[in-house]
Each structure stands twice: as C-alpha cells, then as structure tokens.
C-alpha positions as CSV (number, residue, x, y, z in Angstrom):
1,X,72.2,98.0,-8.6
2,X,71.1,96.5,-5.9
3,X,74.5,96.2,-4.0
4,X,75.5,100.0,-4.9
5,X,72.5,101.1,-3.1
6,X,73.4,99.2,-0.3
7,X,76.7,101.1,-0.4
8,X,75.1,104.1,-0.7
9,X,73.2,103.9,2.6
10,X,76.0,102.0,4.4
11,X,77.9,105.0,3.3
12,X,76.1,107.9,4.5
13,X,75.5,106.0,7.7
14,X,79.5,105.8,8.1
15,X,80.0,109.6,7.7
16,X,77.1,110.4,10.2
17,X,79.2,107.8,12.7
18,X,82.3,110.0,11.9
19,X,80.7,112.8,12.2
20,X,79.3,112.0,15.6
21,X,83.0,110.7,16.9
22,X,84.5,114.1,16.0
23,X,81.7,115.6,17.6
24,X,82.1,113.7,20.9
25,X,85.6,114.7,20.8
26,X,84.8,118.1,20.8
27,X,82.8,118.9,23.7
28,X,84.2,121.3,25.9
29,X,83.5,123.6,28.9
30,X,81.7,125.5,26.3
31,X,78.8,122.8,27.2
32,X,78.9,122.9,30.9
33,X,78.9,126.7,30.3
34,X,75.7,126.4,28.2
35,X,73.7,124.0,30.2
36,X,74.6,125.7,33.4
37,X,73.0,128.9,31.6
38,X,70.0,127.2,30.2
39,X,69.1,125.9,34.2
40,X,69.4,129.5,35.7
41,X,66.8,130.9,32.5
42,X,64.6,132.6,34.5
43,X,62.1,132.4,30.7
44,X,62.0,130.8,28.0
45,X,64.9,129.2,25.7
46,X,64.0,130.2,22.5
47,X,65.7,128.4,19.3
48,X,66.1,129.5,15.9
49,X,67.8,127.7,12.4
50,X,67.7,128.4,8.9
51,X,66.3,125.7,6.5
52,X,67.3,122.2,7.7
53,X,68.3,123.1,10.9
54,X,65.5,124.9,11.6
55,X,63.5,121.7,11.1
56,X,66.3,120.8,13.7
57,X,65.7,123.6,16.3
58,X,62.1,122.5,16.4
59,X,62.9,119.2,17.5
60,X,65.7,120.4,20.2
61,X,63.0,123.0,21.2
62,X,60.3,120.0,21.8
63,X,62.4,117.6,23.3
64,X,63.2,120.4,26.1
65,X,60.0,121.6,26.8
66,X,59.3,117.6,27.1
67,X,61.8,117.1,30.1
68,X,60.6,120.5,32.3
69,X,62.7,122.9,30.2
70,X,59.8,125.3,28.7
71,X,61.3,126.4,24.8
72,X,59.5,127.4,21.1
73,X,60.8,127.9,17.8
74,X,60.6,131.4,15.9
75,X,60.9,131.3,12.2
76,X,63.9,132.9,11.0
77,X,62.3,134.1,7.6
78,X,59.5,135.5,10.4
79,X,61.4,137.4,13.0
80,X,62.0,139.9,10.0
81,X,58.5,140.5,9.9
82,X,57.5,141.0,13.8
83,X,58.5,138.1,15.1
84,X,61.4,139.6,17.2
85,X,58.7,140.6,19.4
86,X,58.6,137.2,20.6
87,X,61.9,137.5,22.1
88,X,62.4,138.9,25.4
89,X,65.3,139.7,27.4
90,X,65.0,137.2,30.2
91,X,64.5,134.5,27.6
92,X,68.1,132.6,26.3
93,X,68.4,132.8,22.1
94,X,69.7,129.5,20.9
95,X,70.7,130.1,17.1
96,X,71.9,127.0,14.8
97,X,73.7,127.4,11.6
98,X,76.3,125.6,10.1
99,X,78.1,128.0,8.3
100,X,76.8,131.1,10.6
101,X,77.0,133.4,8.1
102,X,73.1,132.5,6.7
103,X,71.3,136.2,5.9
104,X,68.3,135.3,8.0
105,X,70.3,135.3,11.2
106,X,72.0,138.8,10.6
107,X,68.4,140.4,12.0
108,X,68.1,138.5,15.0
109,X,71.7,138.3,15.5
110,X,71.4,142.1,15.6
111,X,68.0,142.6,17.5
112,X,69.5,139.9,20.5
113,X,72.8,142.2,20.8
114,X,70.8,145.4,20.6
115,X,68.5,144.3,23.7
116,X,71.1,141.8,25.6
117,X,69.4,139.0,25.2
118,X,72.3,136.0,25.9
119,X,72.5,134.2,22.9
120,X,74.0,130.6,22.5
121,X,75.5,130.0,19.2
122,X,75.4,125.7,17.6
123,X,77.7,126.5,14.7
124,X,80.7,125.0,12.7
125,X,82.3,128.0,10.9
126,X,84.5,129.6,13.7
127,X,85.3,132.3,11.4
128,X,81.2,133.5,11.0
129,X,79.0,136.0,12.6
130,X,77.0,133.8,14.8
131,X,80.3,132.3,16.2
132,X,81.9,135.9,16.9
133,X,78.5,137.0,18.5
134,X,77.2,134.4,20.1
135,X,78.2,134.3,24.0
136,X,78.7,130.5,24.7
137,X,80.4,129.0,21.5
138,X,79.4,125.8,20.9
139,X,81.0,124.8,18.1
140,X,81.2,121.6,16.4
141,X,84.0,120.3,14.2
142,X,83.2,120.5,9.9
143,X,82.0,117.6,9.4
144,X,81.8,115.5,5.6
145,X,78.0,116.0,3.9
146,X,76.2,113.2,1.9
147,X,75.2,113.8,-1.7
148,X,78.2,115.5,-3.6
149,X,78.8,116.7,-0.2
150,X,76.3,119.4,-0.4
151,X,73.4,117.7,1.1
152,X,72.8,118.4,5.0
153,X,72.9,115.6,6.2
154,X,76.0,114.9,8.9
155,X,75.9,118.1,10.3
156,X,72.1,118.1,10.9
157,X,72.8,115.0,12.7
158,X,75.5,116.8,15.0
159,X,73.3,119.6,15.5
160,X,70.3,117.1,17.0
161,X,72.9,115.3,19.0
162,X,73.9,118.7,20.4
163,X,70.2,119.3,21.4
164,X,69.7,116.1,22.4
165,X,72.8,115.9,24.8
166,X,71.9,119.3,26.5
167,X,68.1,118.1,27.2
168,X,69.5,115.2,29.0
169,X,72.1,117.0,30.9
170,X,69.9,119.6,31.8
171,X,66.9,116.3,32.8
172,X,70.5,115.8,35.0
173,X,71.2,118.6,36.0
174,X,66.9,119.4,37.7
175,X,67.1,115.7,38.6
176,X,63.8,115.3,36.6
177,X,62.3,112.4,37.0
178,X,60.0,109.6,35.5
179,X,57.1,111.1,37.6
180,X,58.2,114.2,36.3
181,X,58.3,113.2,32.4
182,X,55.1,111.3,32.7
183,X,52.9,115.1,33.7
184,X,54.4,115.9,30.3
185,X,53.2,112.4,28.7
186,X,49.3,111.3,29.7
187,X,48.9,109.5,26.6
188,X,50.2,107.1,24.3
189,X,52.7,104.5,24.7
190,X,55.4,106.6,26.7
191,X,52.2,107.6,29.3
192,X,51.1,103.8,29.5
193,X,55.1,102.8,30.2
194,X,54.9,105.5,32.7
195,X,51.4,105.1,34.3
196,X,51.7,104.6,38.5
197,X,50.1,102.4,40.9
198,X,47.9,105.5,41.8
199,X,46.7,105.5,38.1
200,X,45.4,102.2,38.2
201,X,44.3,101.3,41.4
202,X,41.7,100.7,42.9
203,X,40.1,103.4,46.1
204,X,37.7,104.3,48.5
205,X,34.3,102.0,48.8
206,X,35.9,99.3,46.0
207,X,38.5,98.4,48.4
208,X,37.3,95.2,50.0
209,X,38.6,96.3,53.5
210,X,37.4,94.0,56.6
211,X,38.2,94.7,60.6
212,X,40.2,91.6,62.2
213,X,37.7,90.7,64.8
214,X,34.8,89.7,62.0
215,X,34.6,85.9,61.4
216,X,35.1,84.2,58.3
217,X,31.4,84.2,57.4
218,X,31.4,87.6,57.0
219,X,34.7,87.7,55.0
220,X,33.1,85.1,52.6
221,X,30.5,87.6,52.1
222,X,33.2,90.3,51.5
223,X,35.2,88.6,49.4
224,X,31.6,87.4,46.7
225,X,30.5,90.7,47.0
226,X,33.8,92.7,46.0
227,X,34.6,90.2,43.8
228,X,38.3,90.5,43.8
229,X,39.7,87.2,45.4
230,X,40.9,88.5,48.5
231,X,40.6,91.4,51.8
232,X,42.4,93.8,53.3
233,X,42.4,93.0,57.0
234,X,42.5,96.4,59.3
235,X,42.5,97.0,63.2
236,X,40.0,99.3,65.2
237,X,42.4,102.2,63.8
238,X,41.7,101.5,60.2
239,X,45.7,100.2,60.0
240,X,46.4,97.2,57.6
241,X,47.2,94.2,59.6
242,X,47.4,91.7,56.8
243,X,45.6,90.2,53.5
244,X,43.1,87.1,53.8
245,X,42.9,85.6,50.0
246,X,41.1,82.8,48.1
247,X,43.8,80.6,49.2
248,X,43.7,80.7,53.1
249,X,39.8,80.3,52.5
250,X,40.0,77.0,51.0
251,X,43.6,76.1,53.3
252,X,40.5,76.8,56.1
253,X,38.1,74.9,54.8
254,X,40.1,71.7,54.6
255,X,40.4,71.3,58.2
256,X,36.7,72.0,58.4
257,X,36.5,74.3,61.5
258,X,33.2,76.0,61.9
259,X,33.3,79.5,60.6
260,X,30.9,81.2,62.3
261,X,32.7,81.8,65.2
262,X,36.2,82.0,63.8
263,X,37.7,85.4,63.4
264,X,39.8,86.4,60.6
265,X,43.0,87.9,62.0
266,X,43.8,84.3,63.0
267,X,43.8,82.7,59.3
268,X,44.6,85.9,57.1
269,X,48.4,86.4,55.6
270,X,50.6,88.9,57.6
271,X,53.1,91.3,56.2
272,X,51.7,91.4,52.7
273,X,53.4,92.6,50.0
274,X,52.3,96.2,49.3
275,X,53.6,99.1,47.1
276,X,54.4,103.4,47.3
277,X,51.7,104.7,45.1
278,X,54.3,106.1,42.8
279,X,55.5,102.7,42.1
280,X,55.8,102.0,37.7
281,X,52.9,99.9,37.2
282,X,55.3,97.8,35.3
283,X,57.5,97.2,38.4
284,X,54.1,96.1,40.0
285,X,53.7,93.7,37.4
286,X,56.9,92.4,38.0
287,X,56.4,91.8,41.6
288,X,53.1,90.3,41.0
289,X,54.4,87.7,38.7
290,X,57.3,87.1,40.6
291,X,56.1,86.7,44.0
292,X,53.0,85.1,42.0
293,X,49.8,86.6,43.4
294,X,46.9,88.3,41.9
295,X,46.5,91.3,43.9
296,X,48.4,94.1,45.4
297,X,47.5,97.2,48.2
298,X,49.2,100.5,48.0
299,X,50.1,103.0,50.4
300,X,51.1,106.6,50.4
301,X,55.1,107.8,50.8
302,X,55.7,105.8,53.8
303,X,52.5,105.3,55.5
304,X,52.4,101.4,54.8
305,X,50.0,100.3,57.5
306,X,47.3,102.8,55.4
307,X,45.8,101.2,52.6
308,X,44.4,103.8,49.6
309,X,44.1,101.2,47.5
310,X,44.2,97.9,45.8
311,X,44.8,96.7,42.8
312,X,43.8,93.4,40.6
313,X,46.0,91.9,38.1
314,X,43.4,91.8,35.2
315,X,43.0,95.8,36.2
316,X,46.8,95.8,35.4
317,X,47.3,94.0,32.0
318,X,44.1,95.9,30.6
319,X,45.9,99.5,31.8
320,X,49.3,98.3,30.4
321,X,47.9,97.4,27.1
C-alpha cells in the first residue's frame, strides 16, 4: 500500500512535468503580444476563472499586483449579479477556462465585447467561445488530468505557470526592481531579505561623527560615550575623511605617545569601506564579515564623502532575524 501511494504521487507529479514541457513548447508570439498589452494598460488587469481556475486567477491576479502590475479578481458566478460594473473599458479582461465553453463566462464574454474592453483569453479548447472571442489567444496544449483524468489538476498547473511567466516578464519588461518589490513587501520574511542599509542604520545625533583636528582625548570620550567601537572622522566641511576604531586606539596606545596633544586625522583609518544606502542589508553583512569589521557608514547615491549614517553589526543580525 504503501508503495502504490508512492506511485500515485510520483505519478501525478510526472503528468504535471509533461504537462509543463508541452506547455513550454507552446509559447508563441501570442505571449509577447499579451505582455506587451498588459504594460501599455492604462487601468487595471482584471482576471476571471470558473471553479479551480478561478482559485487560479486569484493567485495570477496577486502575484501581479505584487511586482507593480495593479490587478483583482471578479467572481464569475458575481459579475451576473452586478459585478460587471467592476469592469471598465481602460481595464484588460483576462478570462481562464480550460474548456472555454463554461456558462459563467458567456455574460462577461458578452458584456467585454459589448463595451470593447480587450480581453485576453488562458484557454485550451481552440474550438470554444472564449478562444474565438478573446483577442490575444493564449492557448495552451490539452494536457492529461489526475484522478480518472477528470480531476484539475495538470491544467491548473499550466494555467499558474501562464500567470506566473507573464508577471515575471512583465517585472522584465518595467525593469522592476528589489527596491521596487520590497515597497510592496514591509513585512515578513521577503521584507527582512529585502530590508536596505537605510532601514537599519543608524542617523543624525547617533552617528559618532568627530572633526580631524580634535586629539585623541576627545575621540576616547566619543567613542565611551556613543558606544559603538569606533568614529567617523570629517573635515571643516562635514566631508568623511576616514574611520578611527577600537583598534588604532589600542595600536596608539602601545607606543605610548601622549594623547592630549595628538590629533586624530594622523592615527584614524583612511578610505573606509562605506555603502549606497540602498545596499541589501544582506550584501552589508557580507562585506562586514568578509572584510571582518564591526561597523559600516553609508552614503547617499554617489555622495560618498557624506556620511547619513552608520551602522553596527549587532544592529544588523537583530534586523535580519
């Protein structure tokens, strides 16, 4: 028993793999047709399925709203009852059937020629309604069902590749970005992969900034008092002129030269490494381990002598946890 429901699932997997292959196979200008459409959509795309795929359209219609394309479902079953009204003409209809010849669609199908609303047709049965109305065709090939071969299952899987292969195109197509998919993400584990330098760091009066021409008594004061292990080391005009850490303190005192008297810009580090404040926090991460330091400053576009802000390793981890 055990085995045979292995078999079962291996099986079902297999004919969603040929199912995808035929797919693949099958895209045509049709598709460059239909995303080229979908990026001059001066509204809304609006997608609509019956039953299983309309549990499909919702996901196609949240995954392009997620990557700058702005799209909601309608309820088949509910544009017969005033839902229509929903529609517009500058939005793009995106209907999904497999067969095309569903009931439910006959309305809208109706309604979107009625008003010349451009209407994109994800259907297999070339022979149907939607395929004959729709105005881009994008059909995919019949494709072999699980379960007596009556249960959707391949074709539900062709229809969210087809979703899933125009959001990406069309990400493409806008060149839409990570900074870009993280104003749709705040939260959760894609906004912590996608949180910035200028989400973490540190700004303003907590940035333990020093001139160059202070002596190292004063930067030991700096350094206690900000408590973050090192200073940012600026001339008369505010401009970064280096880092002095921890570590040139105590490389200082071991050739015990009196402080008092000693300024800064002669002991601190040059050239330190610094970061765009768009940079993936987890790039920063990398560089900090790698180039093994504990803290970071961060400029704005390419303004690197001006320091914004600063930020602490243990700052880092606790915002990429």
């Amino acid at each position: 028993m055990k085995n045979e429901t292995i078999l079962i699932g291996k099986k079902v997997i297999d004919l969603q793999i040929k199912a995808l292959k035929k797919l693949r196979n099958s895209i045509d200008n049709s598709y460059i047709k239909a995303v080229n459409k979908i990026i001059s959509c001066q509204s809304k795309v609006i997608i609509c399925g019956v039953g299983k795929s309309g549990i499909i359209a919702s996901k196609i219609s949240a995954t392009l709203s997620s990557v700058g394309t702005p799209s909601f479902t309608v309820s088949a079953n509910d544009c017969s009852h005033g839902d229509l009204g929903r529609i517009t003409k500058k939005d793009i209809l995106i209907l999904i059937s497999n067969s095309g010849n569903t009931s439910e669609l006959k309305n809208i199908i109706k309604f979107a020629k009625s008003y010349k609303i451009f209407l994109i047709g994800i259907v297999s049965n070339k022979n149907s309604l939607l395929y004959k109305a729709a105005n881009i065709k994008l059909s995919f090939p019949e494709v072999q069902e699980s379960g007596h071969g009556i249960v959707p299952t391949s074709s539900t899987t062709v229809q969210l590749s087809i979703g899933d292969a125009l959001a990406i195109s069309l990400m493409n197509k806008k060149k839409f970005s990570k900074l870009d998919f993280k104003k749709f993400h705040p939260q959760g584990s894609l906004g912590n992969k996608l949180k910035t330098a200028n989400d973490i760091m540190l700004t303003k009066n907590k940035i333990p900034f020093i001139n160059e021409n202070q002596n190292i008594k004063k930067a030991i004061k700096i350094i206690n008092l900000k408590k973050l292990g090192f200073l940012v080391v600026t001339n008369s005009d505010g401009l970064t002129r280096g880092v002095f850490t921890d570590g040139d303190l105590k490389r200082l005192m071991r050739k015990k030269i009196k402080i008092d008297h000693v300024k800064i810009k002669n002991y601190m580090s040059k050239k330190p490494y610094s970061v765009e404040e768009n940079t993936l926090a987890s790039d920063v991460l990398y560089q900090m381990n790698k180039r093994k330091i504990t803290n970071i400053i961060v400029y704005k576009k390419k303004n690197k002598l001006k320091t914004i802000g600063v930020i602490h390793i243990h700052d880092l981890l606790n915002n990429l946890n």
